[in-house]
N, C-alpha and C positions, 0 to 999 in steps of 0.2 A: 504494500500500500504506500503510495506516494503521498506525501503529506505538503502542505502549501507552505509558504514563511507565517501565514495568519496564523492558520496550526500549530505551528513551533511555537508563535507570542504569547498565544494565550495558554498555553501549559507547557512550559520549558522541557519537559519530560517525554515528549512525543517523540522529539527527532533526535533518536539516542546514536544515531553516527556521526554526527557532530560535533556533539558533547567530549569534550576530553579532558574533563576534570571531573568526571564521573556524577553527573548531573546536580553540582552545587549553582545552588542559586544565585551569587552575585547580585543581581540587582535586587532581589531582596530582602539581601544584607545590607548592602547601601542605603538601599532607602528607610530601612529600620533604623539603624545608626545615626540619618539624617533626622528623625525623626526623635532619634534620643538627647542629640545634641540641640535641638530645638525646644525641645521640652522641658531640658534644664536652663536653659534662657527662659523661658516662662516662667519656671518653678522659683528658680531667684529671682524674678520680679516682682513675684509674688508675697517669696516671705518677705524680701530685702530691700523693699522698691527706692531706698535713701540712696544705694548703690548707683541709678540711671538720674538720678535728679528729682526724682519722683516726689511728690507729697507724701510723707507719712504720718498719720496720727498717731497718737497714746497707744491707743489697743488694734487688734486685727479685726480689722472691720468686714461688715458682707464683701465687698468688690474686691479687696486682697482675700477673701478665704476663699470665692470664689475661682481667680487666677492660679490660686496655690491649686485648688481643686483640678483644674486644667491641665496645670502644669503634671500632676500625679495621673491624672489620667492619660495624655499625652507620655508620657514616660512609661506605663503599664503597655500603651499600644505600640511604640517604639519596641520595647521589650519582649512582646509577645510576638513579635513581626520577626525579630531574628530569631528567636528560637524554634519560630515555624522553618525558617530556613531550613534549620538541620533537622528540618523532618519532610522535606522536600523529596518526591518521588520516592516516598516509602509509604507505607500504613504507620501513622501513628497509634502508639500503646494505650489499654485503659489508664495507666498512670497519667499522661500525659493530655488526654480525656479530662480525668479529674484537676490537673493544675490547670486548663484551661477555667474550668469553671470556679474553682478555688482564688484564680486569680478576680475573677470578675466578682465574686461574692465579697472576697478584699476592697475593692473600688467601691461596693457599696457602702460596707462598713466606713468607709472615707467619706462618702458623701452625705450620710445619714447622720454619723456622727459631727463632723465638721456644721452644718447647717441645722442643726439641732434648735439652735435659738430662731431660725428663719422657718424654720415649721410648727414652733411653738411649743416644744419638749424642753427646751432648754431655763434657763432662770429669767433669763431676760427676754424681753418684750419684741416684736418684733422689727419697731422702730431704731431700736439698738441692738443691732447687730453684732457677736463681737465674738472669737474664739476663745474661750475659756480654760483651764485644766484639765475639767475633765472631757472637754470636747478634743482640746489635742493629742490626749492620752489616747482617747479613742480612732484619733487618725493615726496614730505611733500602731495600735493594734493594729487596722485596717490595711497600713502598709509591710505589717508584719504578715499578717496573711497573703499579702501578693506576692511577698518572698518566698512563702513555701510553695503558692501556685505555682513559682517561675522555677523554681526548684527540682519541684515534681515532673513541669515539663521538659526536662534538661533533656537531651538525649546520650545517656552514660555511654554506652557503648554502640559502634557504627562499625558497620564493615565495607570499608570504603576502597579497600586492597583488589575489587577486581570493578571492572565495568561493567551499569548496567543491560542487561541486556534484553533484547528484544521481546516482546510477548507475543510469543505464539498460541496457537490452540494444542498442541502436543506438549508444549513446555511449560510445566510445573511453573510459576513465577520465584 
């Protein structure tokens, strides 16, 4: 079966005789990495924003908790994007299943806890917005949890010593 250059773009893994680094992703490692180092530009604008010239008040107010927010989640998708790399043209594991979801349940605990006072759970009113102790504590667990989702989706071991190879209807994959 001849396959087209559209074919090759939209799934790297199709046109396995051209491949000669045994079907690593490149570009979406790049663009994961690009996405990580952007993210931590956000993430320090967010906590840091006296660092750019920025306005800071007294406390961390909704629009910095919000940017922080961003920046954490921008940084989980950077994060999850290279690690999907090295699971590129393979079946990823139920382990790697569960850190996906594990990381995403971490982002919540980020964003439920951080905004806590913006949804009315927290001590202060809505009008005053502001990150608190135990609301930070609570994004300190959140991003705890995305570390072991990111963890779980590691790929330990790869067999990357031969090429791979074609799919046929007689061969076994």
């Amino acid at each position: 079966m001849k396959l087209s250059d559209r074919d090759v773009l939209i799934d790297p893994c199709n046109n396995l005789d051209r491949v000669k680094d045994y079907g690593f992703p490149h570009t979406l490692l790049r663009g994961g990495l690009t996405t990580l180092v952007i993210s931590l530009i956000v993430l320090i604008i967010g906590l840091r924003p006296d660092l750019f010239n920025l306005d800071r008040g007294l406390y961390i107010g909704f629009t910095q908790i919000v940017v922080i927010l961003i920046g954490i989640g921008l940084l989980t998708i950077g994060a999850n994007s290279i690690l999907n790399a090295f699971w590129a043209c393979s079946e990823k594991t139920l382990l790697a299943d569960i850190g996906t979801r594990t990381i995403l349940t971490g982002y919540v605990i980020c964003v439920f806890t951080a905004l806590a006072d913006a949804f009315g759970f927290g001590t202060n009113p809505p009008p005053h917005v502001v990150l608190g102790t135990l609301q930070s504590r609570g994004v300190i667990i959140g991003m705890i949890v995305i570390l072991i989702g990111l963890l779980l989706k590691v790929r330990w071991s790869s067999n990357r010593a031969a090429p791979l190879e074609r799919e046929d209807e007689n061969q076994p994959i």
